[in-house]
C-alpha positions as CSV (number, residue, x, y, z in Angstrom):
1,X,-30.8,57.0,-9.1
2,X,-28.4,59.6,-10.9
3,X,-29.4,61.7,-13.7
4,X,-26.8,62.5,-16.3
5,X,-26.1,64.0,-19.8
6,X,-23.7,63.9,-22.0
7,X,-22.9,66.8,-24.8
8,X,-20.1,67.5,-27.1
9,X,-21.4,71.2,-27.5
10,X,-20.5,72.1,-23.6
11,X,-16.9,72.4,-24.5
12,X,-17.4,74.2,-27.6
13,X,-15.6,77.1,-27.0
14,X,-18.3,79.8,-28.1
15,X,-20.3,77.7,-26.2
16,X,-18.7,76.4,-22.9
17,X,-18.8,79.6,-20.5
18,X,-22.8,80.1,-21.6
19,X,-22.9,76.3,-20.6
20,X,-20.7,76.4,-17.5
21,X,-21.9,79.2,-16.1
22,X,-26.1,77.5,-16.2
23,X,-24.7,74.5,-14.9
24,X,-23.0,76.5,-11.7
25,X,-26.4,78.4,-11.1
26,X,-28.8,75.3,-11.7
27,X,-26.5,72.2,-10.1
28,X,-23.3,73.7,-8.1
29,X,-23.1,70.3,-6.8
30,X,-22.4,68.7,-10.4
31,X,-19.9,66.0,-10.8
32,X,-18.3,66.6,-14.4
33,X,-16.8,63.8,-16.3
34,X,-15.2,65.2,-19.2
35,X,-13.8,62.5,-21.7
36,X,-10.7,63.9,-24.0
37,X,-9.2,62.0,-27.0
38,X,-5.9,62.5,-28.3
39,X,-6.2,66.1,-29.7
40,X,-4.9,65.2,-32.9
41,X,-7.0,62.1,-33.3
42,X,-10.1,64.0,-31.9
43,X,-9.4,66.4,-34.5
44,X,-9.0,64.0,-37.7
45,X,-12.3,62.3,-36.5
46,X,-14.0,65.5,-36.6
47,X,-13.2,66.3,-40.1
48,X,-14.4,62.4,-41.1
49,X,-17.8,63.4,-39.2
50,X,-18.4,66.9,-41.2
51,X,-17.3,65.2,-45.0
52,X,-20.0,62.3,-43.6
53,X,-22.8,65.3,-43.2
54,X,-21.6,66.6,-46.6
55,X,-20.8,69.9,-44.8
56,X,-16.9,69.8,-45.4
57,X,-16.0,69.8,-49.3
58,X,-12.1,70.9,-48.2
59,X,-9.2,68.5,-47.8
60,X,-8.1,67.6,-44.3
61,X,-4.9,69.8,-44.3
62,X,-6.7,73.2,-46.1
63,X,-9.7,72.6,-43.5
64,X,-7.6,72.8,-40.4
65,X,-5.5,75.6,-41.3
66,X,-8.8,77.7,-42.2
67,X,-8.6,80.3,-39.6
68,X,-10.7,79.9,-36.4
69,X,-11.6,76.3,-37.7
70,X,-13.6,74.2,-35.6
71,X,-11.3,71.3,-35.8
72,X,-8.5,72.8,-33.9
73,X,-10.4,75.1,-31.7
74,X,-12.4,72.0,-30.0
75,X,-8.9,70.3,-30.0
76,X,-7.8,73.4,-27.8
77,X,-8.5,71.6,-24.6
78,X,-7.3,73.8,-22.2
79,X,-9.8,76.8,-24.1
80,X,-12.4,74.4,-24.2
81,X,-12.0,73.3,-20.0
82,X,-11.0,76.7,-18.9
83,X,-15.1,78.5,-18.1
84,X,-15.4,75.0,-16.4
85,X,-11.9,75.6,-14.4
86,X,-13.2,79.2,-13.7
87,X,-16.6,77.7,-11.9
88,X,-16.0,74.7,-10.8
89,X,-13.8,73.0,-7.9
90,X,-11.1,71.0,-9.6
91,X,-12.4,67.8,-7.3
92,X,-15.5,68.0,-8.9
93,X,-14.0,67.4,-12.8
94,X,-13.2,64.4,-14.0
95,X,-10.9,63.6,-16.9
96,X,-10.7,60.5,-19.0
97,X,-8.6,59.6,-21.8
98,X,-10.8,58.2,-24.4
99,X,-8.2,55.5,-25.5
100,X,-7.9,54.5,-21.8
101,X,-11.8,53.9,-21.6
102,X,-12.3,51.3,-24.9
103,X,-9.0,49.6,-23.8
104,X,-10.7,46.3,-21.8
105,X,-7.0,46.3,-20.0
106,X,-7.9,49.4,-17.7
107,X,-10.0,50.4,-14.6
108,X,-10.7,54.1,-16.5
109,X,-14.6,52.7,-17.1
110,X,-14.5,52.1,-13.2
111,X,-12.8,55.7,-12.2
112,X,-15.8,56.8,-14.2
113,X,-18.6,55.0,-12.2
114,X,-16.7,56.0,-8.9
115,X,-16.1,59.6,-10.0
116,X,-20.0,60.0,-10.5
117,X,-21.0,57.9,-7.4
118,X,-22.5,54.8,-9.4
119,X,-22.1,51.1,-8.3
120,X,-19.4,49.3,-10.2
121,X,-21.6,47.5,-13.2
122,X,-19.8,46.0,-16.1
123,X,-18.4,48.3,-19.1
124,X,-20.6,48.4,-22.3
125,X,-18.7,45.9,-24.9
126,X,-20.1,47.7,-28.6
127,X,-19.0,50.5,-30.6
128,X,-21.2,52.9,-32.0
129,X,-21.6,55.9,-34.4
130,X,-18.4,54.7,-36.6
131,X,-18.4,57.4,-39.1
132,X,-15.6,55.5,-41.6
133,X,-18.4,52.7,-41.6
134,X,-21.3,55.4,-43.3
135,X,-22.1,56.6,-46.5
136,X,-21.8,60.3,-46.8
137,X,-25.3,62.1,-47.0
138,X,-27.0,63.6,-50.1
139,X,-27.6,67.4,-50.2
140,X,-31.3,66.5,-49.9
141,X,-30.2,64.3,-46.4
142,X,-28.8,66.7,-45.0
143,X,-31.6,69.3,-45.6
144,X,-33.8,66.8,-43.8
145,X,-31.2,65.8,-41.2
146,X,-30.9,69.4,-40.6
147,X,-34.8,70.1,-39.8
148,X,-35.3,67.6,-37.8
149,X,-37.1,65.5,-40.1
150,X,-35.3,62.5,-40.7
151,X,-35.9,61.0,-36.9
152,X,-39.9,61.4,-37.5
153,X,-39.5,59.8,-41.0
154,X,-37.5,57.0,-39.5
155,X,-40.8,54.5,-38.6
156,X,-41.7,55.0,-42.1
157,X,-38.9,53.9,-43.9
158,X,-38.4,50.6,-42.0
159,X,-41.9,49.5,-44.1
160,X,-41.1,47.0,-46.8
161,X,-38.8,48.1,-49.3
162,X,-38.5,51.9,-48.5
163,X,-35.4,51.6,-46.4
164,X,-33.4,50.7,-49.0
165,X,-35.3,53.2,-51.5
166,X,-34.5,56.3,-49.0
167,X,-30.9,54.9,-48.7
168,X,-30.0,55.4,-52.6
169,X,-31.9,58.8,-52.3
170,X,-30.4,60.1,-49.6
171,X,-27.1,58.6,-48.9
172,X,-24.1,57.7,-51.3
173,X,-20.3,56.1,-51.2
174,X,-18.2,57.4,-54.2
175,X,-14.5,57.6,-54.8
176,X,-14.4,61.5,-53.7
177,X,-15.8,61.2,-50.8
178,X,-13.7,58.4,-49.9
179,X,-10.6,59.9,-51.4
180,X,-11.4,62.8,-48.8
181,X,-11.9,60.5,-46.0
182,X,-8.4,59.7,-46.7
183,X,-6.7,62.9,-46.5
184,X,-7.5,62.7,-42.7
185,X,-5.4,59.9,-42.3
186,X,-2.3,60.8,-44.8
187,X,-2.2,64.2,-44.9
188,X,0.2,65.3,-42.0
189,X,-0.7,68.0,-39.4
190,X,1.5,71.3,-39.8
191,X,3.6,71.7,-37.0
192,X,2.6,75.1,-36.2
193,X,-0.7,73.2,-35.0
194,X,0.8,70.2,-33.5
195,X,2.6,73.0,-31.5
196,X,-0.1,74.4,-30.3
197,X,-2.3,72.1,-29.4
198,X,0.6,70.3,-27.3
199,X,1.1,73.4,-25.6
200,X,-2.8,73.5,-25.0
201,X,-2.5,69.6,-23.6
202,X,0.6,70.8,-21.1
203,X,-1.6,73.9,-19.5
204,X,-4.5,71.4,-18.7
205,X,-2.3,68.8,-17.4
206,X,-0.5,71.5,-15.0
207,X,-3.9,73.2,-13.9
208,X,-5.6,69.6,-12.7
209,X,-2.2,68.1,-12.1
210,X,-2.9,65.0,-14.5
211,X,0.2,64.0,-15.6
212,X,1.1,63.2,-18.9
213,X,-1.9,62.0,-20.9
214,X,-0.7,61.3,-24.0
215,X,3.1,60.9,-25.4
216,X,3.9,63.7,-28.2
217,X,3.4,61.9,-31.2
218,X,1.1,63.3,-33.9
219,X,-1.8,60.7,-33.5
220,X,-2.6,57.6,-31.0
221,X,-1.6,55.2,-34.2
222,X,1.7,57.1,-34.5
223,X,2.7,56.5,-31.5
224,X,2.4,52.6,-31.4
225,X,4.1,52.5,-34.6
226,X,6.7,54.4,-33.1
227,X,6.6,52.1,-29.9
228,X,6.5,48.8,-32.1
229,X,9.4,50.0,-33.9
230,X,11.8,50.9,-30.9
C-alpha cells in the first residue's frame, strides 16, 4: 500500500522551498506527481475560487495586475517547481497536464498510476469542487469557514430543515457576484503577463525536457476556438 498527499500550498512560492526542503529530509525517496493546468486557465480559476470565499471584491483584470498577486505568482510554474528542481532528481517528478488527465481519450491517468508505482485501476469518472456551480459565501461564512467551524457544524445542519436555513444565512448568488465571475472569462489577460508566464512555461519545459505542453494561446478554450476556426 502507498501513502500519498496531495496539496496546492507545496508549490506556493513562499511556501515551496519550506515544503521541498521537509520532504528531501523526511522521504528522499518521494515520487512527486505535480499536475499543471494551462497557466492562464489555472490563473482565471483561481480568481473564480477567492470571489467564491468572498475574499476578492476586485475585477479579474485589476486583481492580476496587483503587484505580487497570487494569481500570477502560482501561475509562475517554473518559480513554483524550481526548490523542488533544486532537491530532487528530475526522474523522480512527474508532470501532468491537467487537460490531458479529464480527457477520457488519453493514457495521462495511467502515466500517473505508473509514475507512482500503483496497479493500473480505472480513472475516477466525476468532477468535483466546481466553483462556477456555488454560491459565493456570506461575510459571516467565511468567518466560520475560516475557524474551522463550519466542518464540525456540518452534522448539524443536515437535521430537518436547517440545511436550507444555514444556506440563506450563509451563502448567496446575486448579479455582482456573478457579474464578477464573469470578468474572469471576458476580461483579457495583458500581454505583459501572458509574456511572462509563457516564458515561465518555456524554462520548465527546457529544464525537464517536456516538450511543448500547451500551444500559446491565452486560455485552453482559446485555443480550440482558434483550432475549430482554421
Amino acid at each position: 500500500m502507498l501513502t500519498g498527499e496531495a496539496s496546492v500550498d507545496y508549490t506556493d512560492p513562499s511556501k515551496a522551498a519550506i515544503a521541498a526542503d521537509r520532504i528531501n529530509r523526511i522521504i528522499p525517496g518521494v515520487r512527486l506527481l505535480c499536475l499543471l493546468r494551462h497557466p492562464i486557465d489555472r490563473m482565471r480559476s483561481h480568481y473564480r475560487h477567492e470571489v467564491q470565499r468572498g475574499r476578492e471584491r476586485a475585477s479579474f483584470v485589476d486583481a492580476v495586475t496587483r503587484p505580487n498577486n497570487p494569481y500570477v505568482e502560482r501561475s509562475d510554474y517554473y518559480e513554483c517547481l524550481l526548490p523542488y528542481l533544486d532537491r530532487f532528481d528530475p526522474s523522480s517528478l512527474g508532470i501532468l497536464r491537467f487537460e490531458s488527465l479529464v480527457d477520457e481519450g488519453t493514457t495521462a491517468w495511467y502515466e500517473a498510476l505508473r509514475h507512482v508505482g500503483l496497479e493500473q485501476i480505472p480513472p475516477p469518472g466525476t468532477a468535483y469542487n466546481v466553483t462556477e456551480e456555488k454560491e459565493q459565501y456570506t461575510r459571516a461564512m467565511r468567518f466560520l469557514w475560516e475557524r474551522g467551524v463550519v466542518d464540525r457544524l456540518s452534522p448539524l445542519v443536515r437535521i430537518g430543515g436547517m440545511r436550507h436555513a444555514a444556506r440563506r444565512v450563509l451563502l448567496r448568488r446575486d448579479a455582482e457576484y456573478d457579474a464578477r465571475l464573469s470578468t474572469s472569462k471576458e476580461e483579457p489577460v495583458p500581454p505583459a503577463i501572458l509574456d511572462a508566464l509563457w516564458s515561465s512555461t518555456a524554462r520548465l519545459e527546457a529544464a525537464l525536457d517536456l516538450g511543448q505542453l500547451w500551444e500559446l494561446h491565452e486560455t485552453a478554450e482559446t485555443a480550440e476556438i482558434a483550432a475549430s476556426s482554421a
